[in-house]
C-alpha positions, 0 to 999 in steps of 0.5 A: 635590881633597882637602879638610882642615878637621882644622887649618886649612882647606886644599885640596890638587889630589891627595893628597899634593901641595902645599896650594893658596893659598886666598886671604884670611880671610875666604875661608878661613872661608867655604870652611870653612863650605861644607865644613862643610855640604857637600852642603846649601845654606846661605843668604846670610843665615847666610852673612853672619851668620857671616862678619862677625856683627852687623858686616856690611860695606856691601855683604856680598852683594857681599863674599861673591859675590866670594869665591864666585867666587874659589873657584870659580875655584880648585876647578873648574866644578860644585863649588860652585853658588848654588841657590835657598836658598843656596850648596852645596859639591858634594864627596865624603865620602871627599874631606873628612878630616873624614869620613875620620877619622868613618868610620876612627874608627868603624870603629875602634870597631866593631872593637873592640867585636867583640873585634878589638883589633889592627884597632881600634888601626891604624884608632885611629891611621889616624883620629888621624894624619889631624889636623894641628893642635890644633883643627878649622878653625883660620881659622874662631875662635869662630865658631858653625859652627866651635864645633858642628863642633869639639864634634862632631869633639873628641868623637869624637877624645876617644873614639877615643883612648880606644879605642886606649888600650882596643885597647892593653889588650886586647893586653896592652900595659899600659905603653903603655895606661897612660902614653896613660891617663895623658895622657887624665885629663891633658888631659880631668881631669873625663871619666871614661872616661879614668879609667876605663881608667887604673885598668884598666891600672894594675891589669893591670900590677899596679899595684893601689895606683896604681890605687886611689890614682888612684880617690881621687884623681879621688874628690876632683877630682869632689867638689871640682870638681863636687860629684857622686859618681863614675858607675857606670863608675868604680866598677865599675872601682875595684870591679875593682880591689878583687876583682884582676878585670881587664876583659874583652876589648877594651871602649869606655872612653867610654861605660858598659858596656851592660846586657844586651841584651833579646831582639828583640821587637815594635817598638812603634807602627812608623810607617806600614805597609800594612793587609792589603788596602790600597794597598801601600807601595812599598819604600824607594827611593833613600835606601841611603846615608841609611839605612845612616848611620842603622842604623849610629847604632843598631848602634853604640849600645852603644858610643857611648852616647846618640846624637841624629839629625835628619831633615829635608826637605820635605812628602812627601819621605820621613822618616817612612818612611826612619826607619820602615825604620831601626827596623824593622832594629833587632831587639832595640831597644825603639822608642818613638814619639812624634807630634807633633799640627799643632794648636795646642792638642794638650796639651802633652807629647804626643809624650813622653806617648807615649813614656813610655806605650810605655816603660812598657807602660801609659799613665801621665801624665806629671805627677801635677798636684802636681809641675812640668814639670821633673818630667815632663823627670825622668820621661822621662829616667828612663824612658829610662835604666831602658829602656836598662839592658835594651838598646837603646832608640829614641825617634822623635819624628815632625813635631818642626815641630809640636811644642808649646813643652814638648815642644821644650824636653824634647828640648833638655833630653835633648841636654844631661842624657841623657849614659849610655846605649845610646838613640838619639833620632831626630826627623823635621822639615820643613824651612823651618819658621821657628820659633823654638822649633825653632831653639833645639833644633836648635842645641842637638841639633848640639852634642850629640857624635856628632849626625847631621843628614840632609837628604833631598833630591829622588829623582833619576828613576832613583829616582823610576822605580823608586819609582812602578814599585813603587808602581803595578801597571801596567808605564810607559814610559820617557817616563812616568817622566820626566815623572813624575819632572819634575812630582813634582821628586822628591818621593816622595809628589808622585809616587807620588800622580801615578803612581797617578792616572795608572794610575787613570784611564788618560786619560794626562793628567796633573794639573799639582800635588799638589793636582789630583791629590788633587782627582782621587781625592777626586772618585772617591769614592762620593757622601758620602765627600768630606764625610766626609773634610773632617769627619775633616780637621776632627776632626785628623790622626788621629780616632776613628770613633765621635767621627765617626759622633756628629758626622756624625749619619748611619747606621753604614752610611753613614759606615763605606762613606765610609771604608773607600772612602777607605781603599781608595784610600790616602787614610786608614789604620789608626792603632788599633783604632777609629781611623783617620788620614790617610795623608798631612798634605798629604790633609788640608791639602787638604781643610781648603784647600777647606772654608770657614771657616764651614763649618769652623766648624760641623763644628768645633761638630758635633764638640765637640758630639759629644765624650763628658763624659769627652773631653780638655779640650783637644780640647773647648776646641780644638774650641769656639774653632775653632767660633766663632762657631757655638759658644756663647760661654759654653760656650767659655769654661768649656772654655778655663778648663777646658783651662788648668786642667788644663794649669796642673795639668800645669805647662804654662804657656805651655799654660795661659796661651794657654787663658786668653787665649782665655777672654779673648778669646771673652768681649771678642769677645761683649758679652754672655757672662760678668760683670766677676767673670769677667773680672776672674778671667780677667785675674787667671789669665791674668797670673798664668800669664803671670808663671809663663812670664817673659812680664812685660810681657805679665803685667804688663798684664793684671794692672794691667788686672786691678788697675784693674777690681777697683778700678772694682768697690771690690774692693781684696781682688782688686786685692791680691791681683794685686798679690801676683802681681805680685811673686812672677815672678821667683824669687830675684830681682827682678820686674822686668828689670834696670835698669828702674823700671815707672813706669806699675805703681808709680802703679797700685799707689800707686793700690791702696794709696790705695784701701786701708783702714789697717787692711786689712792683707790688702790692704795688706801685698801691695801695699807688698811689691810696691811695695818690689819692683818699686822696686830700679832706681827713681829713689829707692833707699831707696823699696824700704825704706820700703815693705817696712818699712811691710809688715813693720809692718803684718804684725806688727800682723796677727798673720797668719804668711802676711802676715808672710812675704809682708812679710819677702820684700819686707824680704829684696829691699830689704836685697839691698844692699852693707853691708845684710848683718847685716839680711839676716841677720837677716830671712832668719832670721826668714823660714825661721821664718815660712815653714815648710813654704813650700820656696819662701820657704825657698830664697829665705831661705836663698840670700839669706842664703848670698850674705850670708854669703859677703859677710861671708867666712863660706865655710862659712855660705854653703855649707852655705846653699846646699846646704840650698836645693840639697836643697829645689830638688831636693825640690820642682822648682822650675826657675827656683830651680834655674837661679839656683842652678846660677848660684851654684855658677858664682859660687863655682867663679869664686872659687876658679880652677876657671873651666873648671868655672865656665864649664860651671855658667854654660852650664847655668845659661843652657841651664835658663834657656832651657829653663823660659822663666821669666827673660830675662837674656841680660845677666846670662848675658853679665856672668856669662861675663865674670867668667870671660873676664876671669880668663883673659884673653880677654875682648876676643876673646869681646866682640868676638862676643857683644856686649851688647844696650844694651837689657838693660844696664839703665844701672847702668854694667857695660856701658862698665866690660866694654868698658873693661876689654876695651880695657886687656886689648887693649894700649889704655888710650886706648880705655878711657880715653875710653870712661870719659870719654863714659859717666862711667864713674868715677861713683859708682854707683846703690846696688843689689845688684851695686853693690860688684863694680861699683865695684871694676871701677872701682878695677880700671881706675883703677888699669890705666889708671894704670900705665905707659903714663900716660893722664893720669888724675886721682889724684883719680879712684882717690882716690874710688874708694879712698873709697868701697870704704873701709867694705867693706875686709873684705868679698868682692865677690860681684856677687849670686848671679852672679858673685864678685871676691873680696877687696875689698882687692885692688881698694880696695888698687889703688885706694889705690897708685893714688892715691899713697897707698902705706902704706894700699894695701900693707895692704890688698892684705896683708889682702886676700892673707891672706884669699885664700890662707886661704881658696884664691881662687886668682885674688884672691890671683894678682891681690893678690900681683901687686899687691903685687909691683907696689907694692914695685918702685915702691919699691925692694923688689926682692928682695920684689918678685921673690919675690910676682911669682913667687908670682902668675905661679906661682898664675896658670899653674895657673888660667890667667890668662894675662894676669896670668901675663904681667905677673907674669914682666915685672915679676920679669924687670925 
């Protein structure tokens, strides 16, 4: 059988025959997916869930059991099997035409890069000519498996046309290259690899000038478009071009060109190796496939540039070893480790930490305390790039399973930032672990173009034999190895730890898990040595001796013999000078197994006793809180308030805000331990830290909790205070989810308020500045500027600059509303005087007034705004702020038709979102995209596959006016129609900060709905509507910081025709147009002029008509408003 996923899905019995008939859809897509993961099992869960997503049939078990069978059936007995995890596809890769096109692509590559032009250009082709349509797996939509395939496949396609066009250079075939260079920048404008071979083969054909004009011109593109500089690559070609050089010899366009490549030198900090004297490791066995796959990702580095692998498998099954192998081939590569510790309180960053260090040559932290955790994702990224100009660099991040939350978001941040650069990051993971954290880096690791995901599954017995025949010294029989091999199911580790218990004891009678067998070993130990151990399971994975011998509290003597017995026999190795780790996690696992909890606890006391001064706070308050409650209550709470500390210092809040919780814990957990100041101190801290990681409710109720007891105690200075922190989570924008009105914190902070004297203007300014916040969505719009008039008020009286600042960012959040323009102004103004030197305040100043601004149709004072708060952002770290930016620069690209460009700043906004875990706003991110899939005329597709969660819709009326809008671009008015009516969608709105974009959608499907085919809409309904967007005729509908409509007056102008009233509508829509085309909002001004178009039909103004129809659908084809490109030829054909 051959199989093709390159076009549509089809399977053909023998190559060249006739495709066979695949049956259904929906059968099609699931063979697609099992083609996708061919060779691994993948579980009826996904299997649904990507089948039919949120909207499984009755009996989808049954639906997918009937396509299986159907397939099997038409592909033959043993090619696709149900396993215990799921269903596997049994196929070949020289089978698939996608790994066909992988290995010709690379191959092409290969030849290429080792000066074989004339081999690199007919595998170039090969690869190519093996795709039969535009996309990878036609059948399978946007469907999540279907879109991380196609990323990998286009991208690979994308760099073997480059390198053809490479091939083609360096064979002096200038024309060709130029004219296939020219189709590269085409199709991809903003890649520039593309570039980067049209300006070479411009200027080998003696076409200097066309070059260098082809420089300025893309110069422009990515300063118009993206606002960035050219990268090295580009100008190192135009700088070819300037001194009449041309490159070179064949080279890989796609990647920059590699720096020197540094002599072979040590590879730092290898995996686990055998010590002189140990139990030798044996050989790898059974894994040439994988780690041929592995060392060709590491050889190829140079070319491809950055390169992402994930190596998955159970306990013992092989991954830190088979990476070991990789890397050590890999001469001339700097290798950096980086493990990862199974406690839950390692400190946080520490695998990086490790790699930085071995980067550096010198243990350098990776946060100097003042700066963010996004300045420790900086540095590392840094450190990577500044290795790689000296070669090659290897990252292995070892058991990613028990990584802490910072250290996965770093690696997700790399996937997306790392981009240049012949670095290769390589993690280890344990399969099944249910993780959610894990689960969000590995979907974003399979986006990353050219990633490689193993799977090392069990060795089969003639693996197994040769496995334990190398690991043992005696000679087994054949029907030893077998059983061997059926007791280990193949695991190497479950084996070899078998066959060694076999040889040792020489009885023949094998133990029937792991568990007995490690049971059997610790037993052989000398007296004492199996105490030793659970106290060095206890202490960690890895432990230091000397903490152990202070622990233990016995002689030098006895505990060096305890284990150098153990390693003697393979249960711990050499990790270090001093330092020794167990060889295996499954040995500790089963010692911790068979140690009490208590007396787990008293060892964990043992050794927080035994810690130096100098010890890490973490290990010290990890050890203190395990010890309970043989540790001294007080005692614990001063280590965990110590170790949040120290992680607050390192930005690493979700560390920090755990540490306090357990302060909290241990002191609620003994009655007599701590004061209510400490209490108080610790709620204050912990909601605080909270607030810092976007765990508002969480936050939210330790800090009423800590509002409330201040207030039992009269301390109204400490209530406000938390009150303050209260409305300071939620960076540029509002403390509370959107649409939601916290009834239960506005009566504690009316209660605050009431306890407040009139004149404690340090406790009442916080508290009304919080109230005026967390009112927006409340039931009385105006309550949020009563309050922070009251707060301002108060600040003045003060003459305290911190509180008026404090006041003024409240004003700033009460005036966030449609026609508040010129007060925002004006307070954002007063604010960047009040808080100098607070960058935090001055970003919020300076957005909130570049949104106004923008609003008013000031475009230069709202990018210069903006540019200003970029250039603080970056200063001063500050990931939130920086994610709601990107959002902004989203919203502007959206004005001005670059939606491909919009689309990327939304997906960056959305991944920083992600990654700092500081705001939820999957709703926003929806509303955001929606504004692009609207322009482009596909928002029912994409709808239909991420529909919104009616929980984060926040009742303000955007969710019916998408699904409205989606059912007109559909071909169904009926729909939107009465989707309209049930919700009363074309109701005057709560007044609130998207309310104008908000109210235009309604104009906008007033006015669709009013078009032919009638669906007997009320002209009083577009009446209304034209009516209350009247006073807003000349501002811009910007749906705050997200999203922009554009001209008001294209909307109110639709309103109006709508309603019969013509004369007003077409002056609108002219004002409208004018404003659009001055200013280039390329999809206002395709819609107005349609508009326009539309109104001078209905009046007979053909030959006018005719000429604005023209001028949209020729303004739509170039933005890609498809739709709006449509109607626009209808109307001029009509």
């Amino acid at each position: 059988m051959e199989y093709g996923v390159l076009g549509a899905v089809e399977v053909r019995s023998s190559p060249g025959g006739a495709p066979l008939e695949l049956g259904s859809p929906l059968q099609r897509v699931l063979l697609g997916l099992l083609l996708s993961e061919a060779g691994r099992a993948v579980s009826s869960d996904r299997v649904v869930d990507e089948l039919w997503g949120g909207s499984p049939p009755a009996d989808p078990d049954g639906s997918v059991q009937t396509y299986v069978s159907r397939l099997r059936r038409l592909l033959g007995a043993g090619t696709l099997e149900r396993t215990p995890t799921g269903y596997r596809l049994d196929v070949s890769p020289a089978d698939v035409d996608a790994d066909r096109f992988t290995g010709r692509a690379s191959a092409a590559a290969a030849a290429l890069a080792s000066g074989d032009a004339s081999s690199a250009l007919r595998l170039a082709d090969e690869a190519l000519g093996l795709w039969r349509g535009p996309v990878a797996l036609e059948d399978a939509g946007d469907r999540p498996f279907a879109v991380a395939v196609r990323g990998r496949l286009e991208a690979l396609r994308d760099a073997c046309r480059e390198d053809r066009v490479a091939a083609l250079l360096a064979l002096g075939r200038t024309g060709e290259a130029v004219a296939e260079g020219e189709a590269l920048v085409a199709q991809h404008p903003l890649r520039e690899g593309g570039w980067v071979l049209l300006l070479d083969a411009l200027a080998a054909a003696g076409r200097s000038a066309d070059a260098l004009a082809r420089y300025a011109q893309v110069h422009r593109l990515l300063d118009d478009e993206l606002g960035v500089e050219p990268g090295p690559a580009l100008r190192s070609a135009q700088a070819r071009v300037l001194r009449g050089e041309h490159p070179a010899g064949p080279h890989p366009a796609h990647v920059p060109e590699p720096g020197p490549v540094s002599e072979p030198g040590p590879i730092s900090e290898p995996g686990p190796v055998s010590e002189p004297g140990l139990v030798s490791e044996p050989g790898l066995v059974g894994r040439a496939a994988e780690l041929a796959r592995l060392r060709d990702v590491l050889a190829g580095l140079p070319r491809s540039g950055p390169r992402f692998v994930l190596v998955e498998g159970e306990a013992g099954i092989g991954k830190t070893r088979l990476v070991t192998e990789a890397v050590t081939a890999g001469a001339g590569a700097h290798v950096a480790w980086g493990r990862c510790h199974e406690d839950d309180d390692a400190p946080a960053l520490w695998p990086w930490q490790q790699v930085v260090s071995s980067l550096s040559g010198r243990p350098d932290p990776l946060s100097d305390g003042e700066a963010g955790a996004f300045a420790a994702f900086e540095r590392v990224l840094r450190s990577l790039v500044a290795a790689s100009s000296e070669g090659r660099v290897v990252v292995v991040l070892d058991d990613v399973h028990w990584a802490d939350p910072a250290s996965l978001r770093l690696l997700s941040f790399l996937a997306v930032e790392l981009r240049h650069g012949p670095i290769a990051v390589l993690a280890t993971c344990r399969s099944g672990v249910l993780d959610e954290g894990l689960a969000r880096v590995r979907a974003t690791l399979v986006r990353t173009p050219g990633f490689l995901g193993l799977e090392l599954g069990p060795l089969d017995a003639t693996g197994t034999g040769a496995l334990v025949r190398a690991a043992v010294d005696s000679p087994l029989e054949e029907a030893t190895l077998a059983d061997l091999h059926a007791r280990s199911g193949g695991n190497p580790f479950f084996a070899t730890e078998l066959a060694r218990s076999l040889t040792a004891s020489g009885t023949g009678t094998l133990p029937a898990g792991v568990r007995a067998v490690l049971d059997r070993r610790l037993a052989g130990l000398p007296d004492g040595a199996r105490a030793a151990l659970r106290l060095a399971a206890v202490a960690g994975q890895r432990f230091d001796v000397a903490l152990l011998q202070r622990a233990a509290g016995s002689g030098d003597e006895e505990l060096l013999d305890a284990l150098d017995a153990a390693q003697a026999v393979g249960l711990v190795r050499r990790e270090g000078p001093g330092r020794l780790g167990f060889a295996h996690a499954l040995v500790r696992e089963a010692l911790l197994a068979e140690t009490p909890e208590l007396r787990r606890a008293r060892l964990h006391a043992r050794l927080a006793d035994a810690l130096p001064g100098t010890a890490d706070p973490f290990v010290r308050a990890h050890h203190l809180v395990s010890g309970r409650p043989v540790t001294d209550a007080d005692a614990t709470v001063a280590a965990c308030a110590a170790a949040a500390t120290q992680a607050s210092r390192d930005h690493a809040h979700e560390s920090a805000a755990r540490w306090w919780e357990r302060a909290l814990e241990v002191l609620d957990d003994d009655a007599g331990t701590g004061s209510p100041e400490l209490r108080q101190d610790l709620l204050l801290r912990a909601g605080t830290t909270l607030g810092r990681t976007g765990a508002w409710a969480a936050a939210q109720r330790l800090l009423v909790e800590a509002i409330d007891s201040a207030l039992v105690r009269g301390d109204t200075a400490t209530a406000a205070t938390a009150a303050g922190q209260l409305g300071g989570i939620g960076g540029l924008w509002f403390p509370v989810a959107y649409g939601t009105y916290p009834e239960q914190l506005v009566g504690r902070l009316e209660s605050l308020l009431a306890s407040t004297a009139d004149g404690d203007a340090a406790a009442r300014v916080p508290t009304l500045a919080a109230l005026a916040m967390v009112s927006h969505y409340g039931p009385d719009r105006e309550r949020g500027s009563r309050e922070a008039a009251r707060a301002v008020a108060a600040a003045r009286r003060s003459g305290r600059s911190d509180l008026l600042a404090t006041a003024l960012q409240a004003q700033l959040a009460a005036a966030w509303l449609p026609g508040r323009e010129p007060e925002l102004i004006a307070c954002a103004d007063e604010l960047l005087g009040a808080a100098a030197g607070a960058p935090g305040l001055e970003v919020l100043a300076l957005t909130r007034r570049a949104v106004a601004r923008l609003a008013l149709g000031d475009v230069d004072g709202d990018a210069d705004d903006r540019e200003r708060a970029w250039e603080l952002v970056q200063e001063h770290e500050m990931p939130l702020v920086e994610a709601q930016l990107v959002a902004m620069q989203a919203a502007r690209a959206m004005l001005v038709g670059s939606l491909d460009v919009a689309m990327e700043l939304v997906d960056r906004s959305a991944a920083l979102n992600q990654r700092t875990q500081l705001y939820a706003q999957s709703w926003q991110d929806l509303v955001m995209r929606a504004f692009i899939w609207v322009d482009q005329g596909c928002l029912p597709e994409r709808l239909a596959e991420t529909a919104p969660d009616p929980a984060e819709t926040g009742g303000g009326g955007g969710s019916v006016l998408i699904s409205a809008v989606a059912a007109l671009q559909a071909g169904q008015p009926e729909v939107a129609a009465a989707a309209m009516a049930a919700e009363d969608g074309f109701r005057t709105l709560p007044m609130q900060w998207d309310w104008l974009s908000l109210t235009c959608w309604q104009a906008q499907i007033a006015a669709d709905l009013a078009a032919p085919p009638r669906v007997g809409l009320d002209p009083a309904v577009p009446a209304a509507i034209a009516d209350r967007l009247l006073p807003f005729a000349d501002h811009l509908a910007v749906q705050g910081g997200i999203g922009a409509l554009g001209p008001v007056g294209v909307y109110l102008g639709r309103a109006e025709a709508a309603a019969g009233r013509t004369t007003a509508a077409e002056g609108h829509l002219r004002a409208a147009v004018a404003v659009a085309e001055r200013h280039g909002f390329l999809p206002a001004l395709a819609r107005g002029r349609l508009a326009l178009a539309e109104l001078l039909a209905a009046r007979g103004e053909q030959v006018e008509a005719a000429r604005e129809a023209a001028a949209a659908r020729t303004i739509a084809a170039g933005v890609g408003m498809t739709l709006v490109e449509r109607a626009a030829t209808r109307l001029g054909e009509g």
